[in-house]
C-alpha positions in Angstrom: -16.9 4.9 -11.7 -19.5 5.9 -8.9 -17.9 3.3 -6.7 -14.4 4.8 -7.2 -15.4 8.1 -6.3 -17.9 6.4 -3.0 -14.7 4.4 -1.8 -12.9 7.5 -2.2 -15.1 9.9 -0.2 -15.6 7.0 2.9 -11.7 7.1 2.7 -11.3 10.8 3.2 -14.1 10.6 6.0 -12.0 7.6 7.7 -8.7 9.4 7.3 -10.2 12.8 9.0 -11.5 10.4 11.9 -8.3 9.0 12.4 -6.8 12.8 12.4 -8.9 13.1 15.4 -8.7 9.6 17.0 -4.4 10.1 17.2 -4.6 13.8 18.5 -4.6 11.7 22.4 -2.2 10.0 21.3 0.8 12.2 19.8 4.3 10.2 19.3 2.6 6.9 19.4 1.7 4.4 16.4 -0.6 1.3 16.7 1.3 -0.8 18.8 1.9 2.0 21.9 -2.3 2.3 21.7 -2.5 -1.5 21.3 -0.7 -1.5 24.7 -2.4 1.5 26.1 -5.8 -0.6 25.6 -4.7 -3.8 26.6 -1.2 -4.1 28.3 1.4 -5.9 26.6 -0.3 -8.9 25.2 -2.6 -6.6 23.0 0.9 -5.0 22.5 2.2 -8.6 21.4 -0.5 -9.9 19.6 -1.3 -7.1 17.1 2.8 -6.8 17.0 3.0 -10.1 15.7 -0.1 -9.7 13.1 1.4 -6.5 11.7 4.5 -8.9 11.3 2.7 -11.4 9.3 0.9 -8.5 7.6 3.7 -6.8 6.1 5.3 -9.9 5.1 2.6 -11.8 2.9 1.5 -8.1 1.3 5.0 -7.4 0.6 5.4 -11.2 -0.7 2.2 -10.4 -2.9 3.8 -7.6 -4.2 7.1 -8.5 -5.0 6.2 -12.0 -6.5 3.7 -10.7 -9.2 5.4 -7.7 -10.5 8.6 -10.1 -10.7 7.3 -12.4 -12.5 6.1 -10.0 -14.7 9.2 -8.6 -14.9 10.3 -12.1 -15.9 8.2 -12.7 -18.1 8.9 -9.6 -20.1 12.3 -9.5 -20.2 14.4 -12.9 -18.6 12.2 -15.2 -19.7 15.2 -18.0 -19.7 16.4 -16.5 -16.8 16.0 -18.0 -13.0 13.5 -15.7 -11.1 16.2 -15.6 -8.7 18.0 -13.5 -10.0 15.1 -11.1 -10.3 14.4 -11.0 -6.4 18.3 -10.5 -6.0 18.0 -7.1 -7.0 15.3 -6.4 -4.7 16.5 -8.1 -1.5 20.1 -6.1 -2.3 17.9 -2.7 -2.5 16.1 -3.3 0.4 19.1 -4.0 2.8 21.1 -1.5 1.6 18.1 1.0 1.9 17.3 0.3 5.3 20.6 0.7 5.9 21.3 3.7 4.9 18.2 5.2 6.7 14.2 6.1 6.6 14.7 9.5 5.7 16.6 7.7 2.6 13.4 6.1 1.6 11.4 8.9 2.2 13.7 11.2 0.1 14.3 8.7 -2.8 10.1 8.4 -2.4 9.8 12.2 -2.7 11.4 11.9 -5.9 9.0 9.2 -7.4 5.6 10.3 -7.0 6.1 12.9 -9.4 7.2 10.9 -11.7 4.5 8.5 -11.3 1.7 10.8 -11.4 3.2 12.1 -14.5 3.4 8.2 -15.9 -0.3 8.2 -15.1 -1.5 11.0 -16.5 0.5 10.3 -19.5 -1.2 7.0 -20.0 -4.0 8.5 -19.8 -3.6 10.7 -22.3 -2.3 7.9 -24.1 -6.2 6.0 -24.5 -7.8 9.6 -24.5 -9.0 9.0 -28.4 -10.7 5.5 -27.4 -12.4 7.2 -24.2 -16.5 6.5 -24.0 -18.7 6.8 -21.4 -20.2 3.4 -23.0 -17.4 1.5 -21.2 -17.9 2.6 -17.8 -22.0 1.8 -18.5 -23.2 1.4 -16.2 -22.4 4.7 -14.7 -24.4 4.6 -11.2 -23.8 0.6 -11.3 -25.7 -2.0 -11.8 -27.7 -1.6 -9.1 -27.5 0.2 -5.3 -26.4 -3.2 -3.3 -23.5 -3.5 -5.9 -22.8 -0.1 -6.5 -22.6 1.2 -2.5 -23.2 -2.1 -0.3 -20.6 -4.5 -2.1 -19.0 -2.0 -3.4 -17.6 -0.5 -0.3 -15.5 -3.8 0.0 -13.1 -1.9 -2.7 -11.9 -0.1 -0.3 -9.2 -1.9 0.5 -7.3 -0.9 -2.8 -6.7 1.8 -0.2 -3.7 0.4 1.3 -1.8 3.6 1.8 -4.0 4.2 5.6 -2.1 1.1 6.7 1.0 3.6 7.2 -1.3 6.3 8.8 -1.0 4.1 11.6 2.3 4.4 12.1 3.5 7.8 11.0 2.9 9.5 13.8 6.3 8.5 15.7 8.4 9.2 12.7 7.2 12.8 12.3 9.2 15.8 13.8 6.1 17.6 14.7 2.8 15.4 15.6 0.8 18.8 14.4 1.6 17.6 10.7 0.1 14.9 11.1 -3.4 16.3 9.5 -1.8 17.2 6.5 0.8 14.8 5.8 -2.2 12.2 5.9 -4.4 14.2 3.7 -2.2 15.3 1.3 -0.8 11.4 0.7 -4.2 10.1 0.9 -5.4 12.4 -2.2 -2.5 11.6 -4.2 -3.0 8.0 -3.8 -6.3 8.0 -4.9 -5.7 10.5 -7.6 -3.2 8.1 -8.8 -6.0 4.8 -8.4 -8.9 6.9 -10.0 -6.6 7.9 -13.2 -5.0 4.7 -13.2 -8.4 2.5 -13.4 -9.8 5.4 -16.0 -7.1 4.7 -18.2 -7.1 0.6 -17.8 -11.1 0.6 -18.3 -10.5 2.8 -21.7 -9.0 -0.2 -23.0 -9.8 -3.0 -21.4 -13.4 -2.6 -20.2 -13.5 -6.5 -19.2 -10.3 -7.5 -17.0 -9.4 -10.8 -16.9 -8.0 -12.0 -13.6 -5.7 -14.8 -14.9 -4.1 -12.3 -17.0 -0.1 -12.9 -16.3 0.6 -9.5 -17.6 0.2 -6.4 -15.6 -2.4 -4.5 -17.2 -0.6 -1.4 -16.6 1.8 -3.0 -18.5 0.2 -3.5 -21.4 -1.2 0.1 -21.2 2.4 1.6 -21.0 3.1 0.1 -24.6 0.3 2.0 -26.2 1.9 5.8 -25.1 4.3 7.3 -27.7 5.6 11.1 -27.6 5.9 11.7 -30.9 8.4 10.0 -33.5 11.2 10.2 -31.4 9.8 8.4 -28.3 8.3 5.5 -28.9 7.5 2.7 -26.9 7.9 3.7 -23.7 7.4 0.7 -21.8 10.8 -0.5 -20.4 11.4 3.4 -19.2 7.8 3.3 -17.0 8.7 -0.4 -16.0 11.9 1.2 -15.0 9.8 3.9 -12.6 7.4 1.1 -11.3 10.3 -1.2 -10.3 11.7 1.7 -8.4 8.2 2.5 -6.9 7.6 -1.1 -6.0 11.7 -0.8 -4.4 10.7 2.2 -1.6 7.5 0.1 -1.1 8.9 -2.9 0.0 11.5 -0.6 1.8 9.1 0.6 3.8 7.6 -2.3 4.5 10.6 -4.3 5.9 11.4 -1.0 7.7 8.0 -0.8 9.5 8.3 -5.1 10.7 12.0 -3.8 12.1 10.2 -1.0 13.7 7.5 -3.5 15.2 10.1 -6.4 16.2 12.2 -3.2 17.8 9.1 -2.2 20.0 8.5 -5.9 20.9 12.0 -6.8 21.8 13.8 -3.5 22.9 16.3 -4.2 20.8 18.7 -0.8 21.0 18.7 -0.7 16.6 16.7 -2.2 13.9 19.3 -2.2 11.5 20.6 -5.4 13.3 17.9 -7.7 12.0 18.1 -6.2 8.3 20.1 -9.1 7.0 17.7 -11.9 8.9 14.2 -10.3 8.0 15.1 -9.9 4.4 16.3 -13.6 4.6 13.1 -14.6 5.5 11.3 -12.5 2.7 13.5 -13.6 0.1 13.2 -17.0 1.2 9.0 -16.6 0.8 9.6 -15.4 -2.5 11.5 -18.5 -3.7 8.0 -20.4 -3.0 7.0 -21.8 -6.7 4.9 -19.4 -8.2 1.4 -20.9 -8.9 -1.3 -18.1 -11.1 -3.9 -19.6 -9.5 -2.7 -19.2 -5.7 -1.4 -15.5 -6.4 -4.7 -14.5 -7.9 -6.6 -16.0 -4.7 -4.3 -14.0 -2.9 -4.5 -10.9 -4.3 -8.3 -10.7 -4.6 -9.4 -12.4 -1.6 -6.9 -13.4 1.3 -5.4 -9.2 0.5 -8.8 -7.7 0.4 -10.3 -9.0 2.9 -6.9 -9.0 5.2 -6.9 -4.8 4.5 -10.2 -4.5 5.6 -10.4 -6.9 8.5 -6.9 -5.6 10.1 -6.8 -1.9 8.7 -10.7 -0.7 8.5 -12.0 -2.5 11.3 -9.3 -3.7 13.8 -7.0 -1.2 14.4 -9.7 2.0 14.0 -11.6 -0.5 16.9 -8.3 -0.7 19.1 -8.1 3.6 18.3 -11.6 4.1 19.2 -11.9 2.1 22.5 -8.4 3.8 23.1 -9.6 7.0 23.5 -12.9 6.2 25.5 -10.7 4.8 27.8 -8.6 7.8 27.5 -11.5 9.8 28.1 -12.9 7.5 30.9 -9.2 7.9 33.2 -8.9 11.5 32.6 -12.8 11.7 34.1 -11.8 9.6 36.8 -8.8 11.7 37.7 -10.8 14.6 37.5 -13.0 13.7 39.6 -10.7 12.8 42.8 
């Protein structure tokens, strides 16, 4: 519990330093700095990376919570038909528009935090302290050494780097970033309360979501009961606008890397490609390696470390040209 609330303090502190990193750079994401720093084959380079990035988290993603989803429901049915839905929503979505996304996105979170908070209530009665014993950890290495490594489970900074282009005024920047960053990990710190209340041991090779299995254990009195295909119902719409986003930001890359006069164009090609990832057999073993190694230590490599490096040598250069101009 100490190392959720760590991780979520060194979050805020990274987030408030990229607040002040962007301010030289207003109306540009990642890729303009990348060329700013290093001409166009930084440009390329990390353009290509955040390619292969939003591809294989999206393909995480999207294959776990749909087998889940089969599993559950279709269990005779082809897992096809499953990622049909989602590859429909997501061209029709980007589409339509971002501001589409970011509407139908304004109308989920409340909904989820309300799902949250609501399972958490739900396991309220079975809440001890004795399950999150340790408290401070097991020891400080663990607790704040190794323990920083979970902060990759905050993947919502990956957009920070990006947001600043789509915004009408740069200004807002500060506190669209802060805002979204304390919701997220309002929604990660009641969300691993609530699984821990109940299942104090995880087991990795679970196929079931434990949120899942959380869901089936709220009831709102005798008239609703078993509310698990309604907060299925919000998650698969939650997962939708993520991947949305997701394929939108690679069009947005690929568009700043070929100068290609409108995203939209590629739409039907780079969902190809995702839907065509998806319909790798699905092996447990393999997604589990992926989700708790290659995606942790992908986040924090590329997102933590690279791209704050790229900001941060960015603006001494920054600094450096305007002391040079200066000075003639």
């Amino acid at each position: 519990m100490i190392n959720l609330i760590y991780i979520g303090v060194i979050g805020l502190i990274f987030v408030l330093c990229l607040n002040y990193l962007f301010q030289k750079f207003p109306n540009s994401d990642i890729i303009d700095i990348s060329e700013f720093l290093g001409g166009k084959f930084l440009k390329i380079i990390m353009g290509i990376i955040f390619i292969i990035f939003f591809f294989l988290v999206s393909y995480i993603t999207l294959t776990d919570f749909a087998n889940m989803i089969k599993t559950i429901y279709f269990d005779k049915s082809p897992l096809i038909f499953v990622l049909l839905y989602f590859m429909v929503g997501i061209i029709v979505a980007n589409f339509v528009g971002f501001k589409s996304i970011v509407r139908t996105i304004c109308f989920v979170v409340p909904f989820t935090l309300v799902s949250i908070i609501l399972a958490l209530l739900a396991v309220y009665n079975e809440f001890s302290l004795d399950k999150f014993s340790p408290f401070f950890g097991h020891n400080m290495q663990t607790t704040f050494l190794n323990g920083l490594l979970n902060i990759f489970s905050l993947y919502i900074v990956t957009y920070y780097y990006f947001l600043m282009p789509l915004l009408k005024d740069s200004f807002s920047f500060k506190k669209i970033t802060t805002i979204s960053y304390i919701i997220s990990w309002l929604l990660l710190f009641f969300t691993v309360v609530s699984i821990l209340t109940i299942f104090p041991i995880t087991n990795d090779t679970e196929p079931l979501n434990s949120l899942y299995l959380l869901s089936r254990r709220i009831e709102l009195g005798d008239f609703l009961k078993s509310l698990d295909a309604l907060f299925i119902l919000l998650w698969l719409i939650s997962i939708f606008c993520y991947l949305s986003v997701s394929i939108f930001m690679i069009h947005r890359i690929f568009r700043k890397l070929t100068n290609i006069t409108d995203e939209k164009m590629i739409t039907l090609s780079t969902t190809s490609i995702f839907f065509g990832l998806c319909l790798i057999p699905f092996n447990i073993a393999i997604s589990r390696f992926m989700e708790n190694t290659v995606y942790r230590y992908l986040i924090i490599g590329l997102i933590f470390i690279g791209c704050f490096t790229i900001l941060l040598l960015a603006n001494l250069k920054f600094k450096f040209k305007k002391g040079s101009s200066s000075h003639k």
